[in-house]
C-alpha positions, 0 to 999 in steps of 0.5 A, spaced: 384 399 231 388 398 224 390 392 227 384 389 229 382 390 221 388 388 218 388 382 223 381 380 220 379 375 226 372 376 226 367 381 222 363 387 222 356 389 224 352 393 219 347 398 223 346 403 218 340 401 215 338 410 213 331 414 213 329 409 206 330 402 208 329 403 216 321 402 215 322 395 212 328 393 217 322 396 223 318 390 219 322 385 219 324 387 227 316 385 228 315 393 229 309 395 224 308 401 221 302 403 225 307 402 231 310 410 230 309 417 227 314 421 223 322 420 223 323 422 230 319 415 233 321 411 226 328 413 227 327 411 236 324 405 234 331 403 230 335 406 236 332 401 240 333 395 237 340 397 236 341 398 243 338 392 244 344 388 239 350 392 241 347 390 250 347 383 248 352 379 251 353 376 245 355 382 241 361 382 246 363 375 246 370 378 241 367 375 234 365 382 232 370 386 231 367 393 227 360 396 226 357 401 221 353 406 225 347 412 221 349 417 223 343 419 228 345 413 231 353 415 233 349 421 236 345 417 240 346 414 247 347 406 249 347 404 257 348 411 258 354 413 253 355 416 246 354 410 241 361 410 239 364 409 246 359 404 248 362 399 242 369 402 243 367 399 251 366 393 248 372 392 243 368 393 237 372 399 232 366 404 230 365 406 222 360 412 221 356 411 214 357 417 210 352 417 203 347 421 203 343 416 198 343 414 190 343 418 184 339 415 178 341 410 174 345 413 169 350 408 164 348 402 168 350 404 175 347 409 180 352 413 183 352 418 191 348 423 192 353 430 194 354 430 201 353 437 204 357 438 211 361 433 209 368 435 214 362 437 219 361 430 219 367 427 219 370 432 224 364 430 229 366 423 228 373 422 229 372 427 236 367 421 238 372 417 237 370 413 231 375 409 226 372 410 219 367 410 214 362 408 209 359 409 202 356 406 198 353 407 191 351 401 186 352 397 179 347 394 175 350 392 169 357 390 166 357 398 163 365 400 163 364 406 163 359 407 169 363 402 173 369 407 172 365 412 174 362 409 180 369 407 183 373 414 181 368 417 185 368 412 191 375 413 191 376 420 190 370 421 196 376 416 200 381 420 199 378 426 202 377 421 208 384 419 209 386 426 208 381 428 215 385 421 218 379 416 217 380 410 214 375 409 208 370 403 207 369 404 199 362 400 198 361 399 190 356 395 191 354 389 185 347 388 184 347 381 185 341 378 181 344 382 174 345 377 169 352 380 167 354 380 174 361 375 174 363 379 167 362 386 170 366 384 177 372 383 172 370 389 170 370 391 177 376 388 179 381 392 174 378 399 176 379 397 183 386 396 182 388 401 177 386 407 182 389 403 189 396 403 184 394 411 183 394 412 191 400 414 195 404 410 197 403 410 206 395 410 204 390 405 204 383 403 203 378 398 206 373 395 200 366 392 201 364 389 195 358 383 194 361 376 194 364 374 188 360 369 183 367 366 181 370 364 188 376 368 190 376 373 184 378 379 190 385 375 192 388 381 189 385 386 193 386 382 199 392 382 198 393 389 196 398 394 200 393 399 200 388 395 203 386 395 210 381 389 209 376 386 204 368 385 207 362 382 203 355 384 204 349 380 205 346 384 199 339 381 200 342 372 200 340 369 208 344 368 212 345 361 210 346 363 203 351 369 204 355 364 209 356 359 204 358 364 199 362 367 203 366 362 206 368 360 198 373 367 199 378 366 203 380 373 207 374 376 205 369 377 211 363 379 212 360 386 214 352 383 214 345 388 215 340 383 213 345 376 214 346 378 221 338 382 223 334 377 219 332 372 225 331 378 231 324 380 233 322 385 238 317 380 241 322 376 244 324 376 250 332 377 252 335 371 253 331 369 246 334 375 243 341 374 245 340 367 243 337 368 236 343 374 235 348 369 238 347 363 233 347 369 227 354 371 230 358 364 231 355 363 224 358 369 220 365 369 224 365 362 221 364 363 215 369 370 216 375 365 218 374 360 212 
């Protein structure tokens, strides 16, 4: 699984749309509100619509080569298996999304939510067979101070991973419509790099960051010993956008929700729907392999 990370041929699925953002990604999947009640039809509705991508044969064709999962739907059942061992089937490396939501914002970033149960979760996981995890907190504005803050915080969260024997994927997200944005990135970058040097050596870290606007800003962290692999999120581009982007970054690759999801709908028919999810696939892998 380190290999398959390390060698980058491909990308990683975002399946981890939380309790927040899953009536607005059910709305995009053409599911309307009027069509669930109460989080355990919500939450079965999306579990549906996961399946469906991960039984695609598209979803299999060798060109995604991770996804990040909720946690309900690592507890959940594919074709018949628990999540995980369904993708590991289909040679996909599994990640567990373990933020528990955003603070407010304070000093221009919005920090994680404590995380209670935290080791239960992780040792859950690793038992089902899942690689690594995922956290996210996000920065608005080129504020030195809380973007020091935002990363200390994803990497002291990370090192807690490593030592359960997980690989963590550290996801300071940039805001991508701030104005300040390419200053802060700089800002961002430098943080990066200086807990990566605090690390011990033999440690290494994954990092989820938005696309540069200054092409190839993240060079330094791709080639970083103590960097498995650097992804990009869509955060909020088309998918059209998000690949051109992307493709300007050489080694970055993608790690896509709505890049990926944005052209499925529960209205059409499977060979349409593995189509549709197919054209999305080859079009993120290309940009990936730039």
């Amino acid at each position: 699984m380190t290999a398959k990370m390390a060698a980058g041929n491909g990308f990683i699925a975002a399946l981890d749309q939380s309790g927040g953002s899953t009536p607005k990604a059910l709305r995009g999947y053409g599911v309307s509100d009027d069509e669930w009640s109460g989080d355990d039809e919500m939450f079965g509705k999306i579990h549906e619509m996961r399946s469906r991508i991960i039984t695609s044969p598209s979803f299999a064709n060798g060109k995604v080569i991770g996804a990040i999962l909720f946690e309900k739907t690592m507890d959940g059942t594919v074709a018949g298996k628990p999540t995980p061992q369904a993708l590991i089937d289909r040679g996909i490396v599994t990640f567990i999304k373990i933020d528990k939501g955003l603070e407010d914002t304070a000093d221009g970033v919005q920090l994680m939510k404590p995380m209670p149960g935290l080791d239960a979760l992780l040792a859950r996981a690793k038992s089902l067979g899942v690689f690594g995890t995922k956290e996210r907190s996000v920065i608005h504005e080129a504020n030195p101070a809380g973007i020091a803050a935002a990363v200390a915080q994803q990497f002291e969260v990370g090192r807690h991973v490593i030592e359960q024997g997980m690989m963590p994927i550290l996801e300071p997200e940039y805001t991508i419509t701030a104005a300040d944005r390419a200053e802060g990135e700089k800002i961002l970058k430098a943080e990066i790099l200086k807990n990566l040097d605090a690390l011990p050596d033999g440690e290494q870290v994954m990092l989820k960051l938005s696309i540069p606007v200054q092409a190839n800003l993240y060079a330094e962290l791709i080639a970083h010993p103590k960097v498995l692999a650097v992804v990009a999120l869509s955060g909020g581009y088309s998918t059209d956008e998000a690949c051109e982007k992307l493709a300007q970054n050489k080694g970055m690759i993608a790690s896509f929700s709505r890049g990926l999801l944005q052209d499925l709908r529960a209205q059409q028919s499977d060979d349409e729907f593995d189509a549709t999810l197919g054209a999305a696939i080859d079009q993120i892998y290309a940009a990936s392999v730039a």
